[in-house]
C-alpha positions as CSV (number, residue, x, y, z in Angstrom):
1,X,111.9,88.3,47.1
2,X,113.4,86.5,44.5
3,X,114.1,88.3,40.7
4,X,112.1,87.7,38.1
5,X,114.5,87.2,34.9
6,X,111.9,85.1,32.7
7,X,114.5,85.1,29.9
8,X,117.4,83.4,31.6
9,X,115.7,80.4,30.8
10,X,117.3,80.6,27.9
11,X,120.7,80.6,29.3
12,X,122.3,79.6,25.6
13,X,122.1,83.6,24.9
14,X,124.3,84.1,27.9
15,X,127.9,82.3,27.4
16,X,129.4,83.4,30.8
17,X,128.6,86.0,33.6
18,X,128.9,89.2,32.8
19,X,128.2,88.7,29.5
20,X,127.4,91.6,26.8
21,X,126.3,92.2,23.2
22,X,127.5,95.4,21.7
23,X,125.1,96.4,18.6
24,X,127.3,100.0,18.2
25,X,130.2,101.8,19.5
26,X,131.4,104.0,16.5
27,X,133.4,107.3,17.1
28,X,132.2,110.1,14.8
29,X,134.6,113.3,14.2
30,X,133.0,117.1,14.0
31,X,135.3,116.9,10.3
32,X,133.0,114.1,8.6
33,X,135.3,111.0,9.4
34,X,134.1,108.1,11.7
35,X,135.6,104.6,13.3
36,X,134.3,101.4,14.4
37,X,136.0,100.9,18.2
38,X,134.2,97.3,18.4
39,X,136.0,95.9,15.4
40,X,139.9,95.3,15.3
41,X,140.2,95.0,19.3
42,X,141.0,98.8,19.4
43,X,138.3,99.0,22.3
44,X,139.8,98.3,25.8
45,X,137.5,99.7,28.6
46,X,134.4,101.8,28.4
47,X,132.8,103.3,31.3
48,X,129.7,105.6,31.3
49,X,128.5,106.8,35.2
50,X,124.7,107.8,35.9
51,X,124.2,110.0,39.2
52,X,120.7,110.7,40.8
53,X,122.6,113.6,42.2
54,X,124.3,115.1,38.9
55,X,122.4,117.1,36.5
56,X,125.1,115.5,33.8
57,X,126.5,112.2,32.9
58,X,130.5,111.4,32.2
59,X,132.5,108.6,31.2
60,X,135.6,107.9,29.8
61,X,136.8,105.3,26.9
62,X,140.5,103.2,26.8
63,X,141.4,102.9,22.6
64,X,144.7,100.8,21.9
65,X,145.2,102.5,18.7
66,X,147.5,100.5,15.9
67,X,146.0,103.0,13.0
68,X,147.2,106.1,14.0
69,X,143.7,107.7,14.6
70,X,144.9,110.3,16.8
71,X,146.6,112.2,14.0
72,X,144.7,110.9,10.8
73,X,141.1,111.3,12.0
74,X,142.2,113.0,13.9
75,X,141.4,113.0,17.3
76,X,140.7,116.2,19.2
77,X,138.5,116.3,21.7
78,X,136.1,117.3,18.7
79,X,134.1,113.9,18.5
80,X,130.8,112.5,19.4
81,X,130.8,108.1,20.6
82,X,127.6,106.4,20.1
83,X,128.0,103.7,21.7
84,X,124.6,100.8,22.5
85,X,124.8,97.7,24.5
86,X,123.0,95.0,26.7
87,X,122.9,92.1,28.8
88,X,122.0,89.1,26.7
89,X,119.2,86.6,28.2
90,X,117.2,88.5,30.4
91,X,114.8,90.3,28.0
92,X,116.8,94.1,28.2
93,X,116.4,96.4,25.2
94,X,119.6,98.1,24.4
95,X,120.5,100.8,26.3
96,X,121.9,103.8,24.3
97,X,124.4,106.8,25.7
98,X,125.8,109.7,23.2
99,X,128.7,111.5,24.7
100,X,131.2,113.7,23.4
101,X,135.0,113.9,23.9
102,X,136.4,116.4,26.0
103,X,139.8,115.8,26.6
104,X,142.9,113.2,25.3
105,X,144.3,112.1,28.3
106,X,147.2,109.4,29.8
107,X,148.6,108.7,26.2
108,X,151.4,105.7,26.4
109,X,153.3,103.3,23.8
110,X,155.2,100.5,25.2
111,X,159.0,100.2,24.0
112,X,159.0,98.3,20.5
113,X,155.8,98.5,20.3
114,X,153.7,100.5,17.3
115,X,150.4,100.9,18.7
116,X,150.0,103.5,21.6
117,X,146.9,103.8,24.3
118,X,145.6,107.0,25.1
119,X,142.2,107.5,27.4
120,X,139.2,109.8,26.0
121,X,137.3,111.6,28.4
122,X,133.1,111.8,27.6
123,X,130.5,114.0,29.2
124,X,127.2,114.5,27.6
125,X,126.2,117.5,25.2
126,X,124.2,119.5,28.1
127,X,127.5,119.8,29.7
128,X,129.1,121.7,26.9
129,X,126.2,123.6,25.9
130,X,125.6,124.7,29.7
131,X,128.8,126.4,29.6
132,X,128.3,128.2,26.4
133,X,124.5,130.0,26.7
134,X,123.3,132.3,29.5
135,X,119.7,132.4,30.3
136,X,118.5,136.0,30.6
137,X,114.7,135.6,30.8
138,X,111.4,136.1,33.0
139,X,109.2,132.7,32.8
140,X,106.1,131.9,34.2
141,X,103.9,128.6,34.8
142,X,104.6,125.5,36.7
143,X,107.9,124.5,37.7
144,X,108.7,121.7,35.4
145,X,107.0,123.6,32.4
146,X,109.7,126.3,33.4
147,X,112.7,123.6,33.7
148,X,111.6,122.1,30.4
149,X,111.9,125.5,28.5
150,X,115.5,126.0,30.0
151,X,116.5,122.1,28.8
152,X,115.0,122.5,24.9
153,X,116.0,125.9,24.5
154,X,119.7,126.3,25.9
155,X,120.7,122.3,26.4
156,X,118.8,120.6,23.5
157,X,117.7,118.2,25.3
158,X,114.0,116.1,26.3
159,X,113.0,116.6,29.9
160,X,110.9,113.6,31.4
161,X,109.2,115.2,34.3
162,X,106.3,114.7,37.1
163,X,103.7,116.6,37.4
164,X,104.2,119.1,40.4
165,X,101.4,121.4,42.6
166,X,102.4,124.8,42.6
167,X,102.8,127.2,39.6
168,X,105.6,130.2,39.6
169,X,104.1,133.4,38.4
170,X,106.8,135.2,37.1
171,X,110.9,134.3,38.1
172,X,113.6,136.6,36.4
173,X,117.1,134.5,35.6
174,X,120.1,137.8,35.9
175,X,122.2,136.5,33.5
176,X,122.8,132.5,34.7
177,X,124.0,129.4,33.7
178,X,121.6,127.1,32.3
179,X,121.8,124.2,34.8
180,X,122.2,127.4,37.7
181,X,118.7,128.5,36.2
182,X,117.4,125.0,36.5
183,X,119.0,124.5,40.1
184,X,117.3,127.9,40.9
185,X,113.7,126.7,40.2
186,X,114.1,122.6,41.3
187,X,113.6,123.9,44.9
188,X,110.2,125.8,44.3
189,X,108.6,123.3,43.1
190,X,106.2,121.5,45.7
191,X,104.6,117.5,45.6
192,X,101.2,116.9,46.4
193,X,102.2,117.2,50.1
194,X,103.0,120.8,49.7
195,X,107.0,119.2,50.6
196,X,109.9,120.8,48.5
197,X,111.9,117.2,47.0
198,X,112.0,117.5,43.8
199,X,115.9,116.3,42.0
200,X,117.3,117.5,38.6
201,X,119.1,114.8,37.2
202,X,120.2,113.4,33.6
203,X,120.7,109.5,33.3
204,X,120.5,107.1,29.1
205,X,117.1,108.9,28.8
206,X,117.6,112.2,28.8
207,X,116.8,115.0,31.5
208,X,114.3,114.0,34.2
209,X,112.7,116.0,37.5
210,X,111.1,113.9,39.6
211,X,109.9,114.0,43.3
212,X,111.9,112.1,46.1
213,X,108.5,110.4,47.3
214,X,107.8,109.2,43.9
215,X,111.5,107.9,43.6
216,X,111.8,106.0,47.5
217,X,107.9,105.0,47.6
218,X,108.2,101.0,48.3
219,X,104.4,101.1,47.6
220,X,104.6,102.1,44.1
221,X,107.5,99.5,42.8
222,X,109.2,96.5,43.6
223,X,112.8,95.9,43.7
224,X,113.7,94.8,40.2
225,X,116.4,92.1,41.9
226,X,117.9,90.7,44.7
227,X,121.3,90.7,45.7
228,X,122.8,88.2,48.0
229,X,126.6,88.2,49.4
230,X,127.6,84.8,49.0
231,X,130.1,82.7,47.2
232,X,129.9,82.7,43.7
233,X,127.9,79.8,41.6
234,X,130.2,77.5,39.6
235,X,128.8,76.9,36.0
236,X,129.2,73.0,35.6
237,X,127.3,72.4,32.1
238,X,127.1,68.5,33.3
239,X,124.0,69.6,35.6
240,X,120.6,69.5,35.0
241,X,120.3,73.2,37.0
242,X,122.5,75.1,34.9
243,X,120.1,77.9,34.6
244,X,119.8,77.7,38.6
245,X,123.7,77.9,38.7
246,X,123.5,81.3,36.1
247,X,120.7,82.9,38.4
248,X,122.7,82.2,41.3
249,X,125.6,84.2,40.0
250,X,124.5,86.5,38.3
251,X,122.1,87.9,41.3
252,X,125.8,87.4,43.5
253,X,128.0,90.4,45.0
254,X,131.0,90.6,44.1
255,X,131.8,93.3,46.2
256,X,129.9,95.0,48.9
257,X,131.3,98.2,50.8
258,X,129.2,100.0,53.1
259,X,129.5,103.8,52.2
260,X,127.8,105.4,55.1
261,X,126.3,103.5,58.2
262,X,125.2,105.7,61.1
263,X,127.2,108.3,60.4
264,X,125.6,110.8,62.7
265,X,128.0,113.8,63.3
266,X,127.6,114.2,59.4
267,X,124.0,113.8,59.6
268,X,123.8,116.3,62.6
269,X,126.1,119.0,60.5
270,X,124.2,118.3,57.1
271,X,120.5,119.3,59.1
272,X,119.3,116.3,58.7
273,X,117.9,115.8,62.4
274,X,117.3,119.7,62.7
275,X,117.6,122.8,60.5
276,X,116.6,125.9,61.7
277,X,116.1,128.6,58.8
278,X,116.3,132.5,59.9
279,X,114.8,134.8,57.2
280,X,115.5,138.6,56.4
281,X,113.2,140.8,55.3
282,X,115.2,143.7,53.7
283,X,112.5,146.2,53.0
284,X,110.3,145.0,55.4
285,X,113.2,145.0,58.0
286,X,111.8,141.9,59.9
287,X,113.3,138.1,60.9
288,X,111.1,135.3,60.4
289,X,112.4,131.6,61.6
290,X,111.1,128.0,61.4
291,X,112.3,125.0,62.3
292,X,112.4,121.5,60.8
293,X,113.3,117.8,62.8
294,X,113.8,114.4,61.8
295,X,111.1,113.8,64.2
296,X,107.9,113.8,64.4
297,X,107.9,114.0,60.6
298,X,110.0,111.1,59.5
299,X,107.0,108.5,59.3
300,X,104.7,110.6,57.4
301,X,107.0,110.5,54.4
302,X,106.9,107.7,51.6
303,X,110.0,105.9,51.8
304,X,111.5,102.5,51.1
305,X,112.3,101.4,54.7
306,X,110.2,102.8,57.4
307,X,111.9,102.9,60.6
308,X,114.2,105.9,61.5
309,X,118.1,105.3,61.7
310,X,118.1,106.8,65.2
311,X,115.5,105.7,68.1
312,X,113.4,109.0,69.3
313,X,115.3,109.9,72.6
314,X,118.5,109.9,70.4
315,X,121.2,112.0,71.8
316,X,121.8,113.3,68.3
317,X,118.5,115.2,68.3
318,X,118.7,117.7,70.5
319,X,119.9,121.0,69.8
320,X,120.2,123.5,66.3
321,X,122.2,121.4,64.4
322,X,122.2,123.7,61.2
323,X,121.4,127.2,61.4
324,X,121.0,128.9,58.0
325,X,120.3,133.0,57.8
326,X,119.5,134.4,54.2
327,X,116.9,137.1,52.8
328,X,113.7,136.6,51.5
329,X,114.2,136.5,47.6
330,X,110.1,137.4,46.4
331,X,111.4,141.1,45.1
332,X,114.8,140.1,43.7
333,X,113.0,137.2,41.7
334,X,109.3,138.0,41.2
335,X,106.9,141.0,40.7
336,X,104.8,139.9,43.9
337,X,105.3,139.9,47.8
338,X,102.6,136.8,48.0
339,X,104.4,134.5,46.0
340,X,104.1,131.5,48.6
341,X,107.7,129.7,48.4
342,X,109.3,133.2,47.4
343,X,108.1,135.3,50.5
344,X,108.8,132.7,52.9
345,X,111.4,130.6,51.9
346,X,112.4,129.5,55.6
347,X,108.9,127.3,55.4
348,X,110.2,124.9,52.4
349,X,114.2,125.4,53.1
350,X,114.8,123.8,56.1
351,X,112.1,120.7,55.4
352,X,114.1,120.3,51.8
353,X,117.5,120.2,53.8
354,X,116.0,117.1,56.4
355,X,114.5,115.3,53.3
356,X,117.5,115.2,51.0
357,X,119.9,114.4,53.3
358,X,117.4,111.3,55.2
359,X,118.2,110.0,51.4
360,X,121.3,109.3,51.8
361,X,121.8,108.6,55.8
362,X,122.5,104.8,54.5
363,X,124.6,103.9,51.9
364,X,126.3,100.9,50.2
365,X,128.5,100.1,47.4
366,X,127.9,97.2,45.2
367,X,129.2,95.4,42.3
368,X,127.7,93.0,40.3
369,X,127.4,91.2,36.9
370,X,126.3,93.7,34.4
371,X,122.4,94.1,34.1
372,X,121.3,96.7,31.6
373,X,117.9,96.7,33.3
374,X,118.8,98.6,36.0
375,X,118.2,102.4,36.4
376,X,119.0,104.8,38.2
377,X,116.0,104.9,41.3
378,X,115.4,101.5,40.9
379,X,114.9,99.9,44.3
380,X,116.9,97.0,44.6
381,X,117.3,94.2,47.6
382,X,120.7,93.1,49.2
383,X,120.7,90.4,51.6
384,X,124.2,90.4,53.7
385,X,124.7,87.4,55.8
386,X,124.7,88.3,59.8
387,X,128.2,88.1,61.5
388,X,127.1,86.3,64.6
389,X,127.0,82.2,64.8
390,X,123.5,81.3,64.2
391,X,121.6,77.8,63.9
392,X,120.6,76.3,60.5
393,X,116.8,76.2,62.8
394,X,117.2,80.0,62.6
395,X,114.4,81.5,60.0
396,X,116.5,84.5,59.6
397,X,120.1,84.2,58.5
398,X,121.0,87.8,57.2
399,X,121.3,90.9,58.9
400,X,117.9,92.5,59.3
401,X,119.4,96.3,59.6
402,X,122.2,96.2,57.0
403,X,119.8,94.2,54.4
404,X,116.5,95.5,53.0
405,X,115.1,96.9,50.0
406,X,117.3,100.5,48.9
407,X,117.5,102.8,45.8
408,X,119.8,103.1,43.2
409,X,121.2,106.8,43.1
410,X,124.0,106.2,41.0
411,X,125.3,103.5,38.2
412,X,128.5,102.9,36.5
413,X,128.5,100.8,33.3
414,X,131.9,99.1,32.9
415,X,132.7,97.4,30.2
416,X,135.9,96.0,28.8
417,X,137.3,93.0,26.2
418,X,136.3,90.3,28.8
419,X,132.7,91.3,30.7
420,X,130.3,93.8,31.7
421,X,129.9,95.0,35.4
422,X,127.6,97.4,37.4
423,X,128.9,99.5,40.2
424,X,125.6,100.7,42.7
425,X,125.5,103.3,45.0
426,X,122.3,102.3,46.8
427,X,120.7,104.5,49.2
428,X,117.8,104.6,52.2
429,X,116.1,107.0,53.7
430,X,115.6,104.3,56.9
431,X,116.0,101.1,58.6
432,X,113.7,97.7,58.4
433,X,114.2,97.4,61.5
434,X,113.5,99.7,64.1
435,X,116.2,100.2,66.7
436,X,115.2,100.3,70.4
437,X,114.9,103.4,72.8
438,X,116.9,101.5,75.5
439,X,120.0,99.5,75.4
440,X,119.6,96.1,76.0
441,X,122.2,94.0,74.6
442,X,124.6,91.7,76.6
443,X,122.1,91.2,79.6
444,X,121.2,95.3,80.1
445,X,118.0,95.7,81.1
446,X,116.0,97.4,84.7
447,X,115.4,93.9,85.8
448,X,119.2,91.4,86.1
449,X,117.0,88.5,86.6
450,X,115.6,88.8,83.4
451,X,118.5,89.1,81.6
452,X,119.9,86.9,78.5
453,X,123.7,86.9,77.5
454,X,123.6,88.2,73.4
455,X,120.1,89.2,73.0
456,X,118.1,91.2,72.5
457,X,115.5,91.0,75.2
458,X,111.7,93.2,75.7
């Protein structure tokens, strides 16, 4: 699958790869006073980071300061950056982040020189305000009504959420954090497979809660580009495919670093191929237990690649791999013994801990051209060349397990005086390709005769 960037047909609104247009960057002090950062070349790097797995964004800004802002603002940790931007030519709206300072940090003048450097750290307002409130509160109703309450209220902020099936009749919050309160009720909730997956996350629109099958379902989105690690395009402005050389480039990696790849030890410690859940029942005095595998469940889950990262008579399946013991929480938290996630919470615990961790049991790190399309779970698709000598007859020139279609879970925006670059974590929950049950590589197999040096063979 090829991207779709209708726009880059205009390739006069994108000079160079990596491009940007900056409509505002403007510093704004608590005291009144304000500064344009784009004008005078007192702007040297901004960086903004989205995580699927962080209920806050952060950041941080580089100002070479010739105008002494630092003590005639002056700058204190006490200011709010506005900052919008986009990638030029491929029909992208501006993206838009608000942050605020929180610290001055790795100040430096060089010798006979007047202007001095200084880094300013940036987390969004949710972060602050979590750490000033306390939520001390019964609620009642559905999960994300209850979630939305806690994010208006104590965080001032707009919560984009999906629609969940269970509702919570009454859950008491002793005193917490507002993000702890939140954390406290994103398990409860339950999709319309009666699975606990939802995430809390914040990314440039605000707070959302969405469901992991909603986020890794191939079915309902395609990947809004694909990647390929090759050699980069040249521009030559002499040739009649100039756009082709732009689209070339700017769907190129520049870097690609595989995070995690059949890690299994930290798959078998996390629970992802088995978590067994032992409940206490402190007034009733009894133990309750269940137990939740990576198989037989794996393939009935929506998912962007869907074949398991270990065949089904892996070695790593066998056994308790986590073993979690903790009491029943229905009179602690509600007035009722039949609330259904409360009174048993080994039922949704141990399915949640597979399910989150299958997210991440494949990961890669990628950097490419800045594209202020992309958001975080977006499904994206890499193709990574195969390391074996093939033949230009072959149909297939990438690697079929380390290619495919994944998900963004996390973005950083980079931008500095010369270009703007993306850094993806992408994540899958599986493989395209399925891996066999028995080994058969290098001429293995029951029958010699049958045998192939370097293939696979059936």
């Amino acid at each position: 699958m090829q991207p779709q960037f209708g726009s880059l047909q205009s390739v006069d609104q994108m000079t160079k790869l990596g491009d940007y247009e900056i409509a505002e960057l403007r510093l704004y002090a608590d005291s009144g006073g304000d500064v344009d950062l784009k004008e005078g070349g007192q702007f040297m790097r901004l960086s903004i980071f989205e995580d699927i797995f962080s209920p806050t964004m952060h950041g941080f800004i580089y100002i070479k300061d010739g105008q002494g802002l630092l003590n005639r603002m002056p700058i204190n940790a006490h200011e709010t950056l506005i900052s919008s931007f986009r990638t030029p030519g491929i029909g992208s709206e501006y993206v838009d982040f608000i942050m605020e300072t929180s610290k001055v940090d790795e100040r430096v003048r060089s010798l006979g020189e007047r202007a001095e450097g200084y880094k300013l750290d940036l987390v969004t307002g949710g972060a602050k305000r979590n750490l000033q409130s306390r939520v001390s509160t019964a609620l009642s109703g559905s999960p994300e009504s209850i979630i939305e309450v806690i994010c208006k209220d104590y965080l001032q902020g707009t919560l984009t959420s999906e629609k969940s099936s269970n509702d919570i009749s009454k859950f008491a919050f002793p005193n917490m954090r507002p993000l702890r309160a939140i954390r406290s009720i994103v398990p409860l909730a339950l999709n319309d497979k009666g699975q606990s997956d939802f995430l809390f996350y914040e990314d440039r629109n605000g707070y959302n809660f969405k469901s992991l099958s909603t986020i890794l379902n191939s079915n309902k989105k395609e990947p809004k580009a694909t990647y390929t690690l090759k050699p980069a395009a040249s521009r030559d402005t002499d040739t009649g495919n100039r756009n082709q050389s732009f689209l070339e480039g700017f769907t190129n990696l520049r870097e690609y670093s595989p995070i995690r790849q059949s890690d299994h030890v930290q798959s078998m410690e996390s629970g992802q191929f088995s978590t067994q859940v032992y409940s206490y029942d402190v007034w009733g005095k009894s133990v309750t237990s269940s137990t939740n595998n990576y198989y037989p469940d794996f393939r009935g889950y929506d998912r962007e690649a869907k074949h398991p990262v270990v065949p089904y008579n892996s070695r790593y399946l066998a056994g308790k791999n986590r073993i979690i013991v903790e009491p029943k929480t229905a009179k602690s938290n509600t007035d009722s013994d039949e609330q259904r996630y409360q009174s048993e919470p080994d039922k949704y615990r141990g399915s949640r801990i597979v399910l989150l961790n299958q997210m991440t049991s494949q990961q890669v790190k990628i950097m490419v051209p800045g594209n202020s399309l992309l958001e975080l779970g977006d499904h994206v698709e890499i193709l990574i060349p195969r390391a074996d000598p093939i033949d230009k007859s072959e149909p297939v020139w990438f690697d079929e397990r380390a290619s495919g279609v994944y998900t963004i879970t996390a973005i950083r925006h980079d931008i500095d005086s010369n270009e703007y670059t993306n850094t993806l974590e992408l994540s899958r929950s599986g493989i395209p390709l399925e891996y066999p049950s028995e080994g058969k590589f290098l001429g293995r197999t029951k029958q010699p005769d049958a045998a192939v040096q370097g293939v696979f063979i059936s």
